[in-house]
KOLKOLKE-720062 format. One record per residue (C-alpha): residue in three letters; x, y, z. Coordinates in nm, 2 decimals. Layout:
<milos>
 rest      u      v      w
  ALA      X      Y      Z
...
</milos>
This chain:
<milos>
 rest      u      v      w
  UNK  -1.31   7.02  -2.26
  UNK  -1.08   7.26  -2.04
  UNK  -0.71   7.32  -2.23
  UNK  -0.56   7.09  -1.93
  UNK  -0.76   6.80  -2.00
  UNK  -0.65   6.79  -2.39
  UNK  -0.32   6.81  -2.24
  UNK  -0.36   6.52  -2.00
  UNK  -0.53   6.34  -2.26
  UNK  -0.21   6.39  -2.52
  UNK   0.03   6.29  -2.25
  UNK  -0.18   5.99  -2.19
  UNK  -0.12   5.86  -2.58
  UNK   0.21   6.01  -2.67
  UNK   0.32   5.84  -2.32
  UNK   0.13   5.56  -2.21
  UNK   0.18   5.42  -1.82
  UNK   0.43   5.19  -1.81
  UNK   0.28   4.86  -1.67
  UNK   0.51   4.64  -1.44
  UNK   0.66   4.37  -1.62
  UNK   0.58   4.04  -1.61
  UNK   0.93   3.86  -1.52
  UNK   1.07   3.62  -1.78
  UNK   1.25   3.32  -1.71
  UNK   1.65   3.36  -1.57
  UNK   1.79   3.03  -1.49
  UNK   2.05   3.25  -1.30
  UNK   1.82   3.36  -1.07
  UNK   1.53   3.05  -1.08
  UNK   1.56   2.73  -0.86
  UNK   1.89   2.68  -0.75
  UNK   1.96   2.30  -0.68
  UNK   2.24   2.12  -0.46
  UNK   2.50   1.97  -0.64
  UNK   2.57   1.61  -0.44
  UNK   2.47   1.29  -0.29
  UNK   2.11   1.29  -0.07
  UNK   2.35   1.24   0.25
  UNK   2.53   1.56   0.13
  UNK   2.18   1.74   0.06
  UNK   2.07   1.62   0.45
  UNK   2.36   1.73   0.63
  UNK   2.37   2.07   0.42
  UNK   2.02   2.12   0.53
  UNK   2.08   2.08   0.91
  UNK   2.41   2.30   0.88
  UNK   2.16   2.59   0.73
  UNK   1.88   2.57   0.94
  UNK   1.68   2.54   0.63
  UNK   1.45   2.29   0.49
  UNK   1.47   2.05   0.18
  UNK   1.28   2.05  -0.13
  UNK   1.29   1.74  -0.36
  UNK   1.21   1.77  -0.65
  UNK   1.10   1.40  -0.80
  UNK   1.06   1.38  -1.20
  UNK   1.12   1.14  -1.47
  UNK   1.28   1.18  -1.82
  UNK   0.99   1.14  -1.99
  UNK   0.74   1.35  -1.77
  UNK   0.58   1.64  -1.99
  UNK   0.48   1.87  -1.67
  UNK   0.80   1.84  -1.54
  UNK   0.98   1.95  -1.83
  UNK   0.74   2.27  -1.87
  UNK   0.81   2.30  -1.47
  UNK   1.18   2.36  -1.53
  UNK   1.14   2.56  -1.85
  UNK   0.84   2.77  -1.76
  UNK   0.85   2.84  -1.36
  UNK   1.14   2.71  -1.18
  UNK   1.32   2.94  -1.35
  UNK   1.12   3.25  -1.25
  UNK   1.34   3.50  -1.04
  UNK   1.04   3.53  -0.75
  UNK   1.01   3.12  -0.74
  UNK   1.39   3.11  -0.68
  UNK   1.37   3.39  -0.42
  UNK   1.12   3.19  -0.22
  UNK   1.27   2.88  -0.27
  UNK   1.68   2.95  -0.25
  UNK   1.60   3.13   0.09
  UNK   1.42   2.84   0.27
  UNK   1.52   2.54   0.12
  UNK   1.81   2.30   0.00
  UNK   1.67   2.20  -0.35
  UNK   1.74   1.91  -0.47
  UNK   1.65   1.69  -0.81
  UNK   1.58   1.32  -0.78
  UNK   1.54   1.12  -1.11
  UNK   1.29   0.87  -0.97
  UNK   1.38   0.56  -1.21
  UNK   1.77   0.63  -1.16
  UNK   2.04   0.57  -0.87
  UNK   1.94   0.66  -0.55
  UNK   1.58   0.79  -0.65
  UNK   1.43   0.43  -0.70
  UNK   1.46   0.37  -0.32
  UNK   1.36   0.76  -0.22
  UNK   1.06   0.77  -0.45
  UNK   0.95   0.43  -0.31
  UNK   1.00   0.53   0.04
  UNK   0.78   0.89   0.01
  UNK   0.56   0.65  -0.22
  UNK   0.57   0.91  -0.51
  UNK   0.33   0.72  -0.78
  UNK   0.32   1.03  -1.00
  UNK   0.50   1.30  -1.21
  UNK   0.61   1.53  -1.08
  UNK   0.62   1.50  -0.73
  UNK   0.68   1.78  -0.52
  UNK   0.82   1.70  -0.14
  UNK   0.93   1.94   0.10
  UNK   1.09   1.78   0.48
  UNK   1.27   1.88   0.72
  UNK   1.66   1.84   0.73
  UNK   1.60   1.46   0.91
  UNK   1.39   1.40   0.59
  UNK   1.02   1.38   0.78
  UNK   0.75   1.45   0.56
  UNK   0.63   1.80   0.60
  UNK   0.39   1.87   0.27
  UNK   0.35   1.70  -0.06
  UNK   0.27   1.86  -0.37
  UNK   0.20   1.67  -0.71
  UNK   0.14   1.78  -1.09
  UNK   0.22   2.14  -1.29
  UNK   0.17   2.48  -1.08
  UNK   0.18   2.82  -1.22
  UNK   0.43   3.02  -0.97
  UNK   0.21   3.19  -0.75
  UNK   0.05   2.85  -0.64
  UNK   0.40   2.67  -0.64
  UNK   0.50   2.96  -0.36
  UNK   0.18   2.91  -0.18
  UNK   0.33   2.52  -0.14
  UNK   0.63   2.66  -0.07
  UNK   0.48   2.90   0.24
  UNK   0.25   2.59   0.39
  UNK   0.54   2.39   0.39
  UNK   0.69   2.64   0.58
  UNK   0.43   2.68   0.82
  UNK   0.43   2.29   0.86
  UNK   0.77   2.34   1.02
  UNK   0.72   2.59   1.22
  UNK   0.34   2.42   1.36
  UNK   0.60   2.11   1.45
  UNK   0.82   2.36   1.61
  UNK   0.54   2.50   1.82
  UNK   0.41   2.18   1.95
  UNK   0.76   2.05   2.05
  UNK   0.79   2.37   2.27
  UNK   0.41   2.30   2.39
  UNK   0.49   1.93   2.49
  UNK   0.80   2.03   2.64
  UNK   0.65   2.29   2.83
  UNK   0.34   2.00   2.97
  UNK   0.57   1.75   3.06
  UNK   0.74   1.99   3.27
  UNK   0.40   2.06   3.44
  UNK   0.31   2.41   3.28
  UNK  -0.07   2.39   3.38
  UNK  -0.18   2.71   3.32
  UNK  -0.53   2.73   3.15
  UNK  -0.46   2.97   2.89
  UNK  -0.14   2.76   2.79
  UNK  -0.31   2.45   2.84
  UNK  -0.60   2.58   2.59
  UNK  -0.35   2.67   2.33
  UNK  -0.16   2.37   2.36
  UNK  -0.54   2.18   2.32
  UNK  -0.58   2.41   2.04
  UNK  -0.26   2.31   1.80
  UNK  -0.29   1.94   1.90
  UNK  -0.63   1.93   1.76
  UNK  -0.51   2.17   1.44
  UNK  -0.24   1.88   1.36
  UNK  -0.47   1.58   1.39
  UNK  -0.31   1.49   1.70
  UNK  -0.51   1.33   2.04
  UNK  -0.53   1.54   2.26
  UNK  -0.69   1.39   2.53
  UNK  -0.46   1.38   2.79
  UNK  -0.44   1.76   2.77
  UNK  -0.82   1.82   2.71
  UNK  -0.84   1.60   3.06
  UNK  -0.59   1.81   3.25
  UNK  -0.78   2.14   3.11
  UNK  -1.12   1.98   3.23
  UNK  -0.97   1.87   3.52
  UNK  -0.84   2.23   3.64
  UNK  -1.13   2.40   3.60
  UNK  -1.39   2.47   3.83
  UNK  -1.74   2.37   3.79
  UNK  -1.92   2.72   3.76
  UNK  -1.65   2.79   3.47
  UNK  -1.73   2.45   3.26
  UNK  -2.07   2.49   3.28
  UNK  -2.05   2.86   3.09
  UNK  -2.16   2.82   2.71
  UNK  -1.80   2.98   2.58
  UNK  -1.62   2.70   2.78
  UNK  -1.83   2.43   2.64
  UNK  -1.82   2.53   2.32
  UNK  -1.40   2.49   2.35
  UNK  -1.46   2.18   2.41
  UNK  -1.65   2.09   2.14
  UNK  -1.44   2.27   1.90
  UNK  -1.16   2.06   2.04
  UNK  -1.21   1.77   2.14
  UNK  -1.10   1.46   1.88
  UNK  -1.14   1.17   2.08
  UNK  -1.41   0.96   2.25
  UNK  -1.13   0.91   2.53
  UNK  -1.15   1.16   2.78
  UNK  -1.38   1.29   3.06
  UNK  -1.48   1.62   2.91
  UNK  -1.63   1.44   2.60
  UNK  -1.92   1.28   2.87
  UNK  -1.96   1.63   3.04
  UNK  -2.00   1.87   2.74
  UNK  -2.31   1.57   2.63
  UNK  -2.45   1.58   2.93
  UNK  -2.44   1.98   2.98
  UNK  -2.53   2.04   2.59
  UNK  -2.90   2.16   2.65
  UNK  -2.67   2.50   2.83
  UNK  -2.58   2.57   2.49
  UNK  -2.78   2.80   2.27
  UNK  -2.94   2.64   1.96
  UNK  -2.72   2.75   1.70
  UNK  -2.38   2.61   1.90
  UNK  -2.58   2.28   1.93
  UNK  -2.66   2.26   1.59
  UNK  -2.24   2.40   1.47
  UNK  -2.14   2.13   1.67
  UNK  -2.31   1.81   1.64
  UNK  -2.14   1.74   1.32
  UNK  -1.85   1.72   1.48
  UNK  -1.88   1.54   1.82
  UNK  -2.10   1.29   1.59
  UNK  -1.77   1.21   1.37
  UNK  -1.59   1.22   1.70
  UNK  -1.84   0.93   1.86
  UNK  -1.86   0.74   1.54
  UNK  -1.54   0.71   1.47
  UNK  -1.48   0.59   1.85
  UNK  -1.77   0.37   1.81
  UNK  -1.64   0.22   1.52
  UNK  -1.30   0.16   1.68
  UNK  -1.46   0.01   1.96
  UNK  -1.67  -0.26   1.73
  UNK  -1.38  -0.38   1.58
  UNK  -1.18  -0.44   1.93
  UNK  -1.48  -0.61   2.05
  UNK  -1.57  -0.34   2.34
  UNK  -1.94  -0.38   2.34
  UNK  -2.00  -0.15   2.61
  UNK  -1.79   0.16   2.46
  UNK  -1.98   0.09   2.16
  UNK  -2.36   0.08   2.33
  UNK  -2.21   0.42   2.49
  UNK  -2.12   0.61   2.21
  UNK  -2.44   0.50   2.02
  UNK  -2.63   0.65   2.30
  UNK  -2.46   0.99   2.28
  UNK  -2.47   1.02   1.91
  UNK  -2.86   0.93   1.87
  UNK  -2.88   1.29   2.13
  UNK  -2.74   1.46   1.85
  UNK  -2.95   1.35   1.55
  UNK  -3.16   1.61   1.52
  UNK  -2.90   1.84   1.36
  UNK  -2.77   1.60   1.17
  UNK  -2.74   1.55   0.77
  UNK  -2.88   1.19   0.60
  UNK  -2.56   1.10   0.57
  UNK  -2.50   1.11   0.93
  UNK  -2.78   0.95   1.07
  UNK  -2.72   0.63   0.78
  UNK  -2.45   0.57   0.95
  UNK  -2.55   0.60   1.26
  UNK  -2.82   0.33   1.16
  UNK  -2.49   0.15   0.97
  UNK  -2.28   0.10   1.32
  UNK  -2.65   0.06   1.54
  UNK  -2.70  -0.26   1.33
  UNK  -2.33  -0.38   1.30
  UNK  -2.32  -0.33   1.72
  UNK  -2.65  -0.53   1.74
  UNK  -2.54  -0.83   1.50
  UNK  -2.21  -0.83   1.73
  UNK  -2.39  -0.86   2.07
  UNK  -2.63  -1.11   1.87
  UNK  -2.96  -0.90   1.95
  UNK  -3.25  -1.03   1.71
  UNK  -3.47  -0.73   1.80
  UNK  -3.18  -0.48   1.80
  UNK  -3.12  -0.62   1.42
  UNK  -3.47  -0.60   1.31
  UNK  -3.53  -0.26   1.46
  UNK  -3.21  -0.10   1.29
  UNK  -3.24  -0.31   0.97
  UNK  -3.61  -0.22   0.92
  UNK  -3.49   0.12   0.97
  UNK  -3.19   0.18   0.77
  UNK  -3.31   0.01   0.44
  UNK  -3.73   0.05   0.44
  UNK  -3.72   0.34   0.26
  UNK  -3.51   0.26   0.01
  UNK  -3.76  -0.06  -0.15
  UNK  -4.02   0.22  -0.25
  UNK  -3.78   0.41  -0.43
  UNK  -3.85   0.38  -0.85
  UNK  -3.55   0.29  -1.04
  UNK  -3.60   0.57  -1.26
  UNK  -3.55   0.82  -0.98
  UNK  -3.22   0.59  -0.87
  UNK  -3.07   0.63  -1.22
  UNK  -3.18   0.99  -1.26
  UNK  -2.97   1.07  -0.88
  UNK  -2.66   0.87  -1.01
  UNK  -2.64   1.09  -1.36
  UNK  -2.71   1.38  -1.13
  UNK  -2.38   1.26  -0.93
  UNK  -2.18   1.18  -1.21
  UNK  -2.26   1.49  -1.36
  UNK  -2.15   1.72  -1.07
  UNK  -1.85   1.52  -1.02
  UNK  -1.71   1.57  -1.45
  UNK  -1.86   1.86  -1.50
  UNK  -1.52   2.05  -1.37
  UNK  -1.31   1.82  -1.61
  UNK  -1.55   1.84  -1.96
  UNK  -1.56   2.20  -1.91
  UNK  -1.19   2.20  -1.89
  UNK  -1.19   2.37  -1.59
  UNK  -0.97   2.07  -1.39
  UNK  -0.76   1.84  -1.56
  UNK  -0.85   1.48  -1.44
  UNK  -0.50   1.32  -1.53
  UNK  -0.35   1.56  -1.26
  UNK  -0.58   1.33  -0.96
  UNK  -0.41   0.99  -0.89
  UNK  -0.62   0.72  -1.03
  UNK  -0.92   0.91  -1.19
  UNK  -0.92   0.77  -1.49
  UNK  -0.93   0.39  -1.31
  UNK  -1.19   0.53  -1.06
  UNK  -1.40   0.69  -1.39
  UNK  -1.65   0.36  -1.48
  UNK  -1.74   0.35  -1.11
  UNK  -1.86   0.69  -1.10
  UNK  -2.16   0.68  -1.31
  UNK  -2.38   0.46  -1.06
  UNK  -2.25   0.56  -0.73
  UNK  -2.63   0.65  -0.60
  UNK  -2.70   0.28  -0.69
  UNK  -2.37   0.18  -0.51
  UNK  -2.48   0.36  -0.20
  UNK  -2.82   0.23  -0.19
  UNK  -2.72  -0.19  -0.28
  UNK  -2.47  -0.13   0.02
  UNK  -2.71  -0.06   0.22
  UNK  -2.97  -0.33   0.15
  UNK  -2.66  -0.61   0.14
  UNK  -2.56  -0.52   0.47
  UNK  -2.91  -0.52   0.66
  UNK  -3.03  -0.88   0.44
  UNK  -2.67  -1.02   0.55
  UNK  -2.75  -0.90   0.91
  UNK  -3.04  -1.08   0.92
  UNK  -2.91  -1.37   0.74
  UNK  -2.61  -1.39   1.01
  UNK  -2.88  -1.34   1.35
  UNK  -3.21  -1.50   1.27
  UNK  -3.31  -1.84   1.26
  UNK  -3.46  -1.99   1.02
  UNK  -3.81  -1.98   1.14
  UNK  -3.77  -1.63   1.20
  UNK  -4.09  -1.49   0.94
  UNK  -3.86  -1.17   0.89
  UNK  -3.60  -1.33   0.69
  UNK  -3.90  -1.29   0.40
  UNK  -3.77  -0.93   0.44
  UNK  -3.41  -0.97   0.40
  UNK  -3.49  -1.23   0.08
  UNK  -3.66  -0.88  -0.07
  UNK  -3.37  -0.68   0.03
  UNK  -3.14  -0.86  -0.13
  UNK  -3.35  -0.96  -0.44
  UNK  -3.39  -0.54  -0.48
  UNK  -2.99  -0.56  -0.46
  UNK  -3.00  -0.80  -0.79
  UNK  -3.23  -0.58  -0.94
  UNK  -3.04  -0.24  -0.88
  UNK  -2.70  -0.40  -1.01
  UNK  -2.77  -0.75  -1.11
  UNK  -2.47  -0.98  -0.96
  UNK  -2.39  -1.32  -0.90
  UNK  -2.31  -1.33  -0.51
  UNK  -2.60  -1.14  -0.49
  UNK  -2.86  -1.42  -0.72
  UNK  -2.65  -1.66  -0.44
  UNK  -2.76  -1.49  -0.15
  UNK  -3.12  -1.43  -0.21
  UNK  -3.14  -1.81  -0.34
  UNK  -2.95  -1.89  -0.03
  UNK  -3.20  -1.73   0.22
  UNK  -3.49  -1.84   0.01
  UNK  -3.34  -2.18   0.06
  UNK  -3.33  -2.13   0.49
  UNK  -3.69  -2.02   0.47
  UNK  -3.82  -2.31   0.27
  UNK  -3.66  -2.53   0.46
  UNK  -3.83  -2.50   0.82
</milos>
């Protein structure tokens, strides 16, 4: 070894690199919280131009009181936190923090909300966070502001008839990023447009992407133009425009709009083919509810037969071998301590119906096709034999009283012709 390595080397344990240090709690310089009434905390907030951070806990809450010994007093939380936000602490069982926690229906400790200075809701946090992840809640309510900032400039900017393609795409594009309809846009975009440019595989693509409602014009046109787009887009995108159609199609049952319903089950059976079982069960699901509505016998036998025929071969072995295969995925995080269940609102409660959800799945199905045919056919009707099996296999799977009922009920209607 070369004289100057031995020296490096010496330097290196006589003087070892000084690591950065890990900063220790400073209530000085943690969380600072507003000293007043709510009123006082609201009107402080619009005078700073900042948002509000609350702060909900109870006495006897054990995460909270590590919260405010362990990480609200970091110096980088209170950085992030003192420079955006009025913080304020609300005792949820005392004074004025009965009626707040009801009103953001905070059922657990602690609760974390952060709104804007007229008290709207922008993001919710709930349980203990280390201080990197309670700054991440910190930054997205942060960006939650400024996404509802955005979108009042866009809708300003539409209603004063900016209909520019470019600004009407982006405008399409934060609508749909928020959860909001935006069909009236989407229409105005599709509307603009000329033919040669909808028909291009980028522009229909946007419009699947973005659409997220069954009402609007560009929904019909993008279906009947989807053979344009290459095979991978169709199969990225059916997912999608199915939940879109579904979900209208299920709207649509329960208003009684048999027609919608009859056209959105039309478009969704297109996209099948690159769909997921779950997908097409409940495309089979709403087929059968639509044709027990319109009181279609055949409709009912064909999507009846279909959605539950499978199901009566399967052993009851391999059903309780799939629900410990579920229950098993679903725990596995929380026995290897990995996740703490009593963070996740009613988990325990929820816990005794986890262990036979395959069996759940699979008895919902078969009730729901027997009570179809129980509700449309006559009694003469030699198919009711079937939904007597169905719903006998439903006693069997999870043995039940209103089930025993039902199957003695049909046997009952077919005896009696």
């Amino acid at each position: 070894m070369k004289t100057t390595d031995h020296f490096l080397l010496l330097l290196c344990i006589l003087f070892p690199p000084m690591l950065p240090a890990k900063a220790a709690p400073d209530p000085d310089r943690g969380v600072q919280f507003f000293e007043g009434t709510w009123s006082e905390a609201l009107n402080a907030a619009e005078a700073s131009g900042k948002l509000i951070f609350v702060d909900v806990y109870t006495d006897w809450c054990p995460p909270c009181k590590r919260m405010n010994k362990e990480v609200l007093p970091l110096p980088e939380v209170g950085e992030s936190y003192n420079t955006s936000f009025i913080n304020y602490k609300l005792d949820a069982e005392k004074g004025d923090g009965i009626a707040l926690a009801k009103q953001y229906e905070v059922a657990a400790y602690p609760t974390y909300l952060y709104l804007d200075a007229q008290g709207n809701l922008l993001h919710r946090a709930v349980g203990y966070f280390g201080a990197q992840a309670f700054i991440a809640h910190a930054e997205r309510a942060l960006a939650s502001a400024s996404d509802a900032q955005n979108l009042r400039r866009l809708e300003s900017a539409f209603n004063n008839g900016q209909r520019d393609p470019a600004f009407l795409r982006s405008y399409i594009v934060k609508m749909n990023e928020l959860g909001i309809s935006n069909s009236q846009a989407i229409n105005t975009y599709f509307e603009a447009l000329p033919l040669s440019t909808l028909t291009q595989p980028d522009e229909l693509a946007f419009l699947g992407e973005h659409i997220n409602s069954m009402h609007n014009l560009a929904l019909v046109f993008l279906l009947d133009h989807y053979h344009l787009l290459d095979a991978e887009q169709q199969r990225k995108l059916a997912p999608r425009l199915f939940g879109v159609l579904t979900d209208g199609a299920a709207e649509a049952l329960a208003a009684y709009r048999p027609f919608d319903v009859k056209q959105a089950l039309a478009f969704s059976e297109q996209l099948l083919p690159h769909l997921g079982e779950r997908q097409q069960q409940r495309f089979l699901r709403l087929s059968l509810m639509h044709h027990v509505s319109v009181r279609d016998t055949a409709g009912v036998k064909r999507w009846g037969k279909a959605l539950v025929d499978s199901i009566m071969t399967i052993p009851p072995d391999s059903v309780k071998a799939e629900d410990n295969r579920r229950y098993q995925a679903v725990t596995e995080s929380f026995l290897s301590e990995a996740q703490d269940s009593t963070s996740i609102k009613g988990f325990e409660a929820d816990k005794p119906f986890l262990v036979n959800t395959y069996t759940r799945e699979l008895v919902s199905f078969l009730y729901e096709a027997a009570n179809a045919y129980d509700t449309a056919l006559a009694d003469d009707d030699p198919a009711l034999r079937e939904a007597w099996a169905w719903m006998m296999r439903c006693d069997e799977l999870m043995p039940n009283e209103r089930f025993a009922a039902a199957a003695n009920r049909i046997r009952a209607r077919i005896h009696a012709k």
